[in-house]
C-alpha positions as CSV (number, residue, x, y, z in Angstrom):
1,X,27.0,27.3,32.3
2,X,24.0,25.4,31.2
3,X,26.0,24.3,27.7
4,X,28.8,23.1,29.6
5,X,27.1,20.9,31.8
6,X,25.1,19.5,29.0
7,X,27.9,18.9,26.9
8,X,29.7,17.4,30.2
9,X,26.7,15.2,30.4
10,X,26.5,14.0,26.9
11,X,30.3,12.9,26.9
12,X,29.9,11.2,30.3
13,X,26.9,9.6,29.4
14,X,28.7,8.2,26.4
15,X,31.7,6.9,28.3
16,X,29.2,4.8,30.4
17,X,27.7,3.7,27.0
18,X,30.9,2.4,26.4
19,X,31.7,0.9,29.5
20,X,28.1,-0.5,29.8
21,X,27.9,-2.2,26.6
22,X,31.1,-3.6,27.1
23,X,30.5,-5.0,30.2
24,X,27.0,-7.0,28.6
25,X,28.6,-8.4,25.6
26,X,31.4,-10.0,27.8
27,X,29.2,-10.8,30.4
28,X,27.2,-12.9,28.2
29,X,30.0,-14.2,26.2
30,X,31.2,-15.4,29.4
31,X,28.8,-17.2,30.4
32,X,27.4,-18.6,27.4
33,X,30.7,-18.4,24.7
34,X,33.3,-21.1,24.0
35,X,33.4,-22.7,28.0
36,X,37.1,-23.2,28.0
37,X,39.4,-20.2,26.6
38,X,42.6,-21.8,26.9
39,X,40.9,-24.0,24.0
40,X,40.7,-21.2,21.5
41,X,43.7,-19.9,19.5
42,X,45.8,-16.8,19.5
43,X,43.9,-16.1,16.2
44,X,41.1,-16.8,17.6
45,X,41.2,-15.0,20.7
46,X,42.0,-12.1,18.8
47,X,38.8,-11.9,16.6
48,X,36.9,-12.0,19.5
49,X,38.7,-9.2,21.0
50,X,38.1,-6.7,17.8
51,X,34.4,-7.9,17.7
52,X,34.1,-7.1,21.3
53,X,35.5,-3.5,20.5
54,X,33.5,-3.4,18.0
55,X,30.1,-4.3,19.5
56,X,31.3,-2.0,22.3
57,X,31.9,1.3,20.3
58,X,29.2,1.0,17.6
59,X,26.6,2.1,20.3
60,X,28.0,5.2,21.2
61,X,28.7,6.1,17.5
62,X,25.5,5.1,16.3
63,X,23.6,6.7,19.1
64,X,25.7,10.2,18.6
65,X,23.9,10.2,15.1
66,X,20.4,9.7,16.2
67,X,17.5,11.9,17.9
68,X,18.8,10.0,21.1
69,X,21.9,12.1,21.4
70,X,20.3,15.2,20.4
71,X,17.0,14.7,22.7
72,X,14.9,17.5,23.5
73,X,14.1,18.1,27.3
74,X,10.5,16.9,25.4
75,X,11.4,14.2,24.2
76,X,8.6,11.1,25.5
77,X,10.1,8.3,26.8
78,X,8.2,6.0,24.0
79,X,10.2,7.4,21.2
80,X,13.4,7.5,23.5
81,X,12.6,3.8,23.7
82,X,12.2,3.2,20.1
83,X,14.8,5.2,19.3
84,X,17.4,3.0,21.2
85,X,15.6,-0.3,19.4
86,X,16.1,1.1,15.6
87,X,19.5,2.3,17.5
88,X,20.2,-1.3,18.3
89,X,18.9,-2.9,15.3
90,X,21.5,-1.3,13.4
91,X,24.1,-1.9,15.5
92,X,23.1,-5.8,15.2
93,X,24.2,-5.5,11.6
94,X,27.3,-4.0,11.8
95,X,28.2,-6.7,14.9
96,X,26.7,-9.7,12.7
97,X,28.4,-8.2,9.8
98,X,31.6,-7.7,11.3
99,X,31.6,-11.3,12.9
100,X,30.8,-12.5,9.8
101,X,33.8,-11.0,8.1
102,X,36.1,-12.1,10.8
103,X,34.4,-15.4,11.0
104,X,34.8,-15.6,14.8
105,X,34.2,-18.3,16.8
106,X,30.7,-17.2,18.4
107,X,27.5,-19.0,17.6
108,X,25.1,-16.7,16.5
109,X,22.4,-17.4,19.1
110,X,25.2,-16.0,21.3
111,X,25.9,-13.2,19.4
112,X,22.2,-12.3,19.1
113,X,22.1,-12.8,23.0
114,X,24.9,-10.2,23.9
115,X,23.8,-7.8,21.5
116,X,20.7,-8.2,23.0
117,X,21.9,-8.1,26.4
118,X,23.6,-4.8,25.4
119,X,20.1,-3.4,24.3
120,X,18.6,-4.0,27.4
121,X,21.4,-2.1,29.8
122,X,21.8,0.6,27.4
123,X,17.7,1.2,27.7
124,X,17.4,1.1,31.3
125,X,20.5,3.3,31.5
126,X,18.8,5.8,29.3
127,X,15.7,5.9,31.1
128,X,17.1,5.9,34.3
129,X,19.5,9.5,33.2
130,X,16.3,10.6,31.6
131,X,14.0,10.1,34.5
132,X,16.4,11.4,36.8
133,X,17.0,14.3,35.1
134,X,13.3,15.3,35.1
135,X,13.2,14.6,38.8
136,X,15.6,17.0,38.9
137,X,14.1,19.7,36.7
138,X,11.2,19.0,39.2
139,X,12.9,20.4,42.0
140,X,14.3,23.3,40.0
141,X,17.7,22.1,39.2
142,X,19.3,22.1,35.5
143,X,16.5,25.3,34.1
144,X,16.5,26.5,31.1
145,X,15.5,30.3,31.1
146,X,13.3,31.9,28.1
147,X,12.3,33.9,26.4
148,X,9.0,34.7,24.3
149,X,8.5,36.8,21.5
150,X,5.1,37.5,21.3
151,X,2.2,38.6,24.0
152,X,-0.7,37.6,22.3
153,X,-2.8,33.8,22.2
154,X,0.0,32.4,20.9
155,X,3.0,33.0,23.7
156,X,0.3,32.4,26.1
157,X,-0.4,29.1,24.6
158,X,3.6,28.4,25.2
159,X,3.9,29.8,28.5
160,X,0.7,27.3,29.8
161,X,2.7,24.1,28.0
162,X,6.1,25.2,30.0
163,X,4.0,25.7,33.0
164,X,2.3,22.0,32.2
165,X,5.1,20.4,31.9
166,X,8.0,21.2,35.3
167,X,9.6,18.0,34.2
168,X,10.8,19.9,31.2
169,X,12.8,22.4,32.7
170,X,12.1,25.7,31.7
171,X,11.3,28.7,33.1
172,X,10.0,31.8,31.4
173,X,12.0,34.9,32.2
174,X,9.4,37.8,29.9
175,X,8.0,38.5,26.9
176,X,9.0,41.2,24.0
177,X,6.8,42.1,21.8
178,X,5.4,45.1,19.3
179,X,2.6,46.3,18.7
180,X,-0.3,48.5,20.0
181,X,-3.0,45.4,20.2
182,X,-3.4,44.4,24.2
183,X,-1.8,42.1,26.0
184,X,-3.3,38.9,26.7
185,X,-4.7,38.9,30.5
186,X,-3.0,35.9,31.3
187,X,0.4,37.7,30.5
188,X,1.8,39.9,33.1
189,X,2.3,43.0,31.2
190,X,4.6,44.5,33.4
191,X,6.6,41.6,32.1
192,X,6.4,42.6,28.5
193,X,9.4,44.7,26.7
194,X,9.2,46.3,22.9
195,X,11.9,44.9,20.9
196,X,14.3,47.7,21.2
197,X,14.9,46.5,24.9
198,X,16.2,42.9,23.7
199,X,20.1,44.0,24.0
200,X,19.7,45.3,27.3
201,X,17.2,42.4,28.6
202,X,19.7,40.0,27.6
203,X,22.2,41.9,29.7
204,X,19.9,41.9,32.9
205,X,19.3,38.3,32.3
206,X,20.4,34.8,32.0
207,X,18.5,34.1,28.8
208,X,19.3,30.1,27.6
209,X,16.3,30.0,24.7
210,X,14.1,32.8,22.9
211,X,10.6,31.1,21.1
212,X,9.2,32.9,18.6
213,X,5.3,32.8,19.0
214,X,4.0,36.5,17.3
215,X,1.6,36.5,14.6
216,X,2.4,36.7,11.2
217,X,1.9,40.9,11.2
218,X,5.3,41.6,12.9
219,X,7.5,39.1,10.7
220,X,9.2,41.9,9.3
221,X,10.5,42.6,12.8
222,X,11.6,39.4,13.7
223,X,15.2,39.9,11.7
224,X,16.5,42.2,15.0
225,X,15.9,39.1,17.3
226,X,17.5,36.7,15.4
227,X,20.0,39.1,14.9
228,X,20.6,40.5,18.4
229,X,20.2,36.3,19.5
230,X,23.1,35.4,17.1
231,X,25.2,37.8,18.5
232,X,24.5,36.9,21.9
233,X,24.9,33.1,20.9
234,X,21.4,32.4,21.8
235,X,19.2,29.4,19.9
236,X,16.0,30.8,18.7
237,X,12.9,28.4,18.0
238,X,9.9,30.0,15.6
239,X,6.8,27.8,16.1
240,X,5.9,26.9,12.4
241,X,2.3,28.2,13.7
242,X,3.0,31.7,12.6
243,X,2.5,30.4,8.8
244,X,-0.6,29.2,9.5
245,X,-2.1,26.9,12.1
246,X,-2.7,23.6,8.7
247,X,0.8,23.6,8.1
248,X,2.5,20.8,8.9
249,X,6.2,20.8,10.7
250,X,9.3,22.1,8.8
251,X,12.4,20.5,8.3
252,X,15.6,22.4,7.9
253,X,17.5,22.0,4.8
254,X,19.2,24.0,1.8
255,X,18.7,25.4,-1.5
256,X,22.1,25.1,-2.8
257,X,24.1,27.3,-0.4
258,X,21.0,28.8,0.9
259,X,19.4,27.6,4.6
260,X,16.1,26.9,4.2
261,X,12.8,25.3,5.7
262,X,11.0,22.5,4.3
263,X,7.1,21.9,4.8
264,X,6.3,18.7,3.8
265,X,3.3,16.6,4.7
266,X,5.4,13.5,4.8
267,X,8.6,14.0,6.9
268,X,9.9,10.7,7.9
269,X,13.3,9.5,8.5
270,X,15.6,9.2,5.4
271,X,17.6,6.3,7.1
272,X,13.9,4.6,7.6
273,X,12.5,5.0,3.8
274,X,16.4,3.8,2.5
275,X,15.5,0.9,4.7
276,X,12.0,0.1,3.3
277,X,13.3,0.7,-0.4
278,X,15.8,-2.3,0.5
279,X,13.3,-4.7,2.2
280,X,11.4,-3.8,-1.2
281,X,14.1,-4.4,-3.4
282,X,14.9,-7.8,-1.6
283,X,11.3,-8.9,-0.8
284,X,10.1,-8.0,-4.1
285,X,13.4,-10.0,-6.2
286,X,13.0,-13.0,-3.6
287,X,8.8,-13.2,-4.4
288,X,9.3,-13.2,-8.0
289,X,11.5,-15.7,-7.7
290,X,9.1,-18.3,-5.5
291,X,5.7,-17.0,-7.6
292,X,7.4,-16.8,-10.8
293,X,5.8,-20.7,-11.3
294,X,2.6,-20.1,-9.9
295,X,2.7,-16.7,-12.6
296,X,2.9,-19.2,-15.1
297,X,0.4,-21.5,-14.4
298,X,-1.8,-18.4,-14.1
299,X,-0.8,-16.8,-17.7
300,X,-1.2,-20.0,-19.5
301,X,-4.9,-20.6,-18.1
302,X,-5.6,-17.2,-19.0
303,X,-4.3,-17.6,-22.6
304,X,-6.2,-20.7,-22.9
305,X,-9.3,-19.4,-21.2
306,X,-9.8,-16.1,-22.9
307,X,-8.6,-14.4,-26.0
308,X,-5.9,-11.2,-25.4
309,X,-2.7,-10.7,-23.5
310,X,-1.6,-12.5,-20.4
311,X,-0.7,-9.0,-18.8
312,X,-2.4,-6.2,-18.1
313,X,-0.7,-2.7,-18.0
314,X,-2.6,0.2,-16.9
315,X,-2.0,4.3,-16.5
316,X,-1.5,4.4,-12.8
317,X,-0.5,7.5,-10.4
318,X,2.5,7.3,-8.0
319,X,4.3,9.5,-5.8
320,X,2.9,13.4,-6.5
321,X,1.3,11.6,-9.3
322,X,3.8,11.0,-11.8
323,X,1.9,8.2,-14.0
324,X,3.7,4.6,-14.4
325,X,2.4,1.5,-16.3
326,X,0.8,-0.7,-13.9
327,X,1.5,-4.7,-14.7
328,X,-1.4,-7.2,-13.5
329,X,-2.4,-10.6,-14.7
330,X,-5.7,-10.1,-17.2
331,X,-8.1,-10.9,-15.2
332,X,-11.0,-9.1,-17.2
333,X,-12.5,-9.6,-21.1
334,X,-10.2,-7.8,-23.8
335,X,-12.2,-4.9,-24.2
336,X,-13.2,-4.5,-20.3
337,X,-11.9,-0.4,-20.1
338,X,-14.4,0.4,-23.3
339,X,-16.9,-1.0,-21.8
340,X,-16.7,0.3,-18.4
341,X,-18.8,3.5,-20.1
342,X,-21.6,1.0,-19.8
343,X,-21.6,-0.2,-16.3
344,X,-20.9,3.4,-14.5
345,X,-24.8,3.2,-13.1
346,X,-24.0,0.0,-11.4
347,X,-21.0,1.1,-9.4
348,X,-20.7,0.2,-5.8
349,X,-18.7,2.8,-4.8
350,X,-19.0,6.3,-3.6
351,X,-16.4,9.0,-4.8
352,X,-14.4,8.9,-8.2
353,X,-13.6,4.9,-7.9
354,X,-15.5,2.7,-9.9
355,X,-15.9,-0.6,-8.5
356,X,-18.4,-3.6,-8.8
357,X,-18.4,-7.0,-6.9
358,X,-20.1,-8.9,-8.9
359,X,-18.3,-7.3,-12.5
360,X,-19.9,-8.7,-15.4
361,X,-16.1,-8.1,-17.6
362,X,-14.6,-10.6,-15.4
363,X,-13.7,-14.2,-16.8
364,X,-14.0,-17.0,-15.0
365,X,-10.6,-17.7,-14.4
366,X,-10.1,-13.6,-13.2
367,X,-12.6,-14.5,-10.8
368,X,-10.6,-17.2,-9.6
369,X,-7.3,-15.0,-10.0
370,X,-8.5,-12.2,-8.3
371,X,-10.2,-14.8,-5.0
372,X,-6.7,-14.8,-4.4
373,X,-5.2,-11.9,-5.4
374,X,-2.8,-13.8,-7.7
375,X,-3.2,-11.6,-10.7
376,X,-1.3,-8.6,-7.6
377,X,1.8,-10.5,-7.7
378,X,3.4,-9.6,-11.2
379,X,3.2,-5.9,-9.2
380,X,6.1,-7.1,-7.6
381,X,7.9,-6.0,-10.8
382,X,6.6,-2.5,-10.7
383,X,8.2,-2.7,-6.7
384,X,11.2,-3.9,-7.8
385,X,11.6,-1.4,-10.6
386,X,10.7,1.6,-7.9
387,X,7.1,2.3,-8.9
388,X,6.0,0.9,-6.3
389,X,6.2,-0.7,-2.4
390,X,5.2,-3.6,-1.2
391,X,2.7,-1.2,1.5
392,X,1.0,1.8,0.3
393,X,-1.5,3.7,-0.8
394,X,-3.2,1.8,-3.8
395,X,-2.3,3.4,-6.9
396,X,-5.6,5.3,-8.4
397,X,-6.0,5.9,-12.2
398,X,-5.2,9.1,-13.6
399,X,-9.4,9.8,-14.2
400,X,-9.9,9.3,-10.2
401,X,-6.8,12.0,-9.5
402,X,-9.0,14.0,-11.7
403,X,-12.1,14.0,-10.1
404,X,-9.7,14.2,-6.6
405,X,-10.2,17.3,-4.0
406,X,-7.0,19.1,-3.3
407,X,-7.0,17.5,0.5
408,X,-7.2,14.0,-1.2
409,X,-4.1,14.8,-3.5
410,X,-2.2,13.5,0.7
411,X,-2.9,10.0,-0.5
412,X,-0.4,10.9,-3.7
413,X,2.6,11.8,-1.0
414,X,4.3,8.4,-0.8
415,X,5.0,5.8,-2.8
416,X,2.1,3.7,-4.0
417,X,1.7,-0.2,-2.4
418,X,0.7,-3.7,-3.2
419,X,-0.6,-3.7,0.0
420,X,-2.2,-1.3,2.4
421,X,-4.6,-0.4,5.6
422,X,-7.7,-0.5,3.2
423,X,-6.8,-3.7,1.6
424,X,-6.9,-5.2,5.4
425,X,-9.8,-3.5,6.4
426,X,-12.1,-4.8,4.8
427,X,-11.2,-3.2,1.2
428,X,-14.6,-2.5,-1.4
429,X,-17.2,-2.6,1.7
430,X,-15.3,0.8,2.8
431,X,-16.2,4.0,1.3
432,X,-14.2,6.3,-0.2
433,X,-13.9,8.9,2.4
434,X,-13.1,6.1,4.5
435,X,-10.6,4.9,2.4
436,X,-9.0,8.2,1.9
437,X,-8.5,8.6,5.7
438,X,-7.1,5.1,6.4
439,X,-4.2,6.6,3.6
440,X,-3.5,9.4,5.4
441,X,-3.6,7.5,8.4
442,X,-0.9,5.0,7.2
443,X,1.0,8.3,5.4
444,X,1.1,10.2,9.0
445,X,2.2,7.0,11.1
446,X,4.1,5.6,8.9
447,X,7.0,3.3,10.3
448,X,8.8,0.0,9.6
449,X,7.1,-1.6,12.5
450,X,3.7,-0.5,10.6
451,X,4.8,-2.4,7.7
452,X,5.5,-5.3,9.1
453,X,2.5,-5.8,10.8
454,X,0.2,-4.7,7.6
455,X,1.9,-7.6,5.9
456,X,1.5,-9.8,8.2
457,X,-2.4,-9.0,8.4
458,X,-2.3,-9.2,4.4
459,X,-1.5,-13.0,4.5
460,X,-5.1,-13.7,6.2
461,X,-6.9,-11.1,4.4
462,X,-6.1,-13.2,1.3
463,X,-6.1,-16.6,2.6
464,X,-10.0,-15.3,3.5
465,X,-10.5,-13.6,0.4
466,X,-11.1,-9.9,1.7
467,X,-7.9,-8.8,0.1
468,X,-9.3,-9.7,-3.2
């Protein structure tokens, strides 16, 4: 009964998408489109029309393929909310796109406005069905009844966050378990069954949901409740906690014809990360293209300045620490690497980097290159190429991996950067450790948004030298 009304729901909520984002886009090409319609051809008119269709449709199918449609009776209303905006970014594209192709007779301030327009009604739609609905839930309508297999810290650990949270809906109907280890006090045990009781539990009950939250010692036994739940038609949910409580979230996915769960450190959206590998591939081929001069001005003082190549290629790691060749402008003497050896008592740095301000190897034009981070920009090739993105972690040297402890291999889990949280931080006056947890922190956040604004801070951090 509960299925059918959510999947009544859903299809209702996305005839009202429909008929909601419809109603914005005309209602701001009303008022601020072409002023007098008898004006506009039959041609005309028409493009409009299929633009209106299909600035009207492309929410509800670009919203049935995002967590917005498949939302979790947990889902927070800040990531419903940003959700909708990556929702209706994309749909901005295809409307732009499509009235582009048709070349119809809208300004695009007004097209920008009604897409907008449609952004704004579809959100406070959203949050009004989603805040109604936990009202609801509140008052102990729309339930969801489960089940937990386990009896021990763990499935009392889920039965205080369902109890915590009334807005979510659920309400726990027992426990099965098995084992000869107590109970845990806050469990009713008279509430506790052995396996073997499942098939008849479920027949006593109205069982929506079984969680999985046992310790690792009765895996073995878990087959009969997925089992029994299949047959039944029941969703199951194993809390990844019962490999351990450090590993970080699965994601479902397959090993040829095999289902299978994925734990990765990194698990962000695949739509998101073919985004940023296009802003790279566009950002980085439009900067070569303005620096390209100011590359050259740069190469020819160095040759004049300094005997040895312009560039400077160096061993670097990148993702999971596959080694690439580095490309910088030469800012150092020829022989700078040998003679590092030399210099290791006067590094600045804790950790495996070596790093000194004042670096005697430098030439006089590096110093000047490097005030401004000039001698970054030929890394814009290495971006372009894939090596690299235009925010990451720094690339280290394959003698820093090295030295590396396992938990600072994380900073190796994404694609290295020209840019990053360190170098806007304040860059050599932060330690290593320091370093190492602003990575992870960029790694574990990680968003478009994020991006953006690390750019952003990049362009004062150089104009003031900090980035350097």
């Amino acid at each position: 009964m509960l299925r059918q009304l959510d999947q009544g729901l859903r299809a209702s909520v996305l005839v009202l998408d429909v008929i909601l984002s419809a109603t914005a886009f005309v209602s701001v090409l009303a008022l601020l489109g072409p002023r007098d319609a008898l004006v506009l051809t039959h041609e005309e008119s028409l493009k409009l029309l299929v633009l209106g269709l299909v600035a009207s449709l492309v929410w509800p199918l670009v919203l049935q393929s995002t967590v917005v449609q498949r939302a979790t009776r947990q889902l927070p209303v800040s990531t419903l909310l940003s959700q909708l905006v990556l929702a209706g970014s994309a749909s901005t594209v295809v409307v732009s796109a499509t009235a582009f192709v048709l070349r119809a007779p809208i300004a695009p301030l007004v097209l920008l406005l009604c897409v907008l327009a449609q952004l704004i009604v579809i959100c406070l739609f959203r949050v009004s069905i989603l805040t109604a609905l936990r009202l609801a839930r509140r008052r102990g309508r729309n339930f969801r009844n489960l089940l937990i297999a386990g009896s021990g810290p763990r499935a009392r650990d889920v039965m205080r966050m369902v109890e915590q949270h009334p807005a979510w809906g659920y309400a726990v109907v027992g426990f099965v378990d098995e084992g000869d280890w107590p109970v845990d006090p806050e469990i009713p045990a008279e509430r506790v069954h052995k396996f073997v009781e499942l098939p008849q539990l479920m027949r006593d009950e109205v069982i929506d949901e079984i969680i999985i939250a046992c310790p690792r010692s009765v895996f073995g036994a878990l087959g009969s409740i997925v089992g029994v739940s299949a047959e039944a038609g029941v969703p199951v949910t194993v809390l990844s906690d019962i490999f351990g409580d450090y590993v970080p979230p699965p994601r479902v996915t397959q090993f040829d014809t095999l289902a299978a769960l994925r734990f990765s450190p990194v698990h962000h959206d695949r739509g998101s990360l073919r985004t940023k590998r296009l802003f790279d591939l566009i950002g980085s081929g439009v900067l070569l293209l303005v620096t390209g001069p100011l590359i050259g001005v740069a190469a020819i003082a160095i040759k004049a300045t300094s005997p040895g190549p312009v560039f400077f290629r160096q061993q670097r790691c990148g993702r999971n620490g596959h080694r690439f060749a580095m490309l910088k402008l030469r800012t150092m003497v020829n022989d700078a690497e040998r003679r590092q050896a030399e210099l290791l008592d006067q590094n600045e740095m804790d950790g495996p980097v070596f790093k000194i301000k004042a670096d005697p190897r430098i030439t006089p034009i590096g110093r000047l290159l490097r005030r401004w981070s000039i001698d970054e920009l030929p890394q814009l090739w290495n971006v372009f190429r894939g090596d690299m993105s235009l925010v990451g972690p720094r690339p280290p040297i394959p003698t820093e991996v090295e030295r590396y402890q396992i938990f600072e291999r994380r900073r190796l889990s994404m694609r290295p950067g020209i840019t990053c949280l360190w170098q806007v931080s304040g860059r050599n006056a932060i330690g290593f450790d320091d370093w190492v947890k602003l990575d992870v922190e960029y790694i574990d956040t990680w968003s478009l948004l994020n991006d953006a604004r690390i750019l952003l801070r990049t362009i004062p951090a150089v104009l003031r030298g900090t980035g350097s």
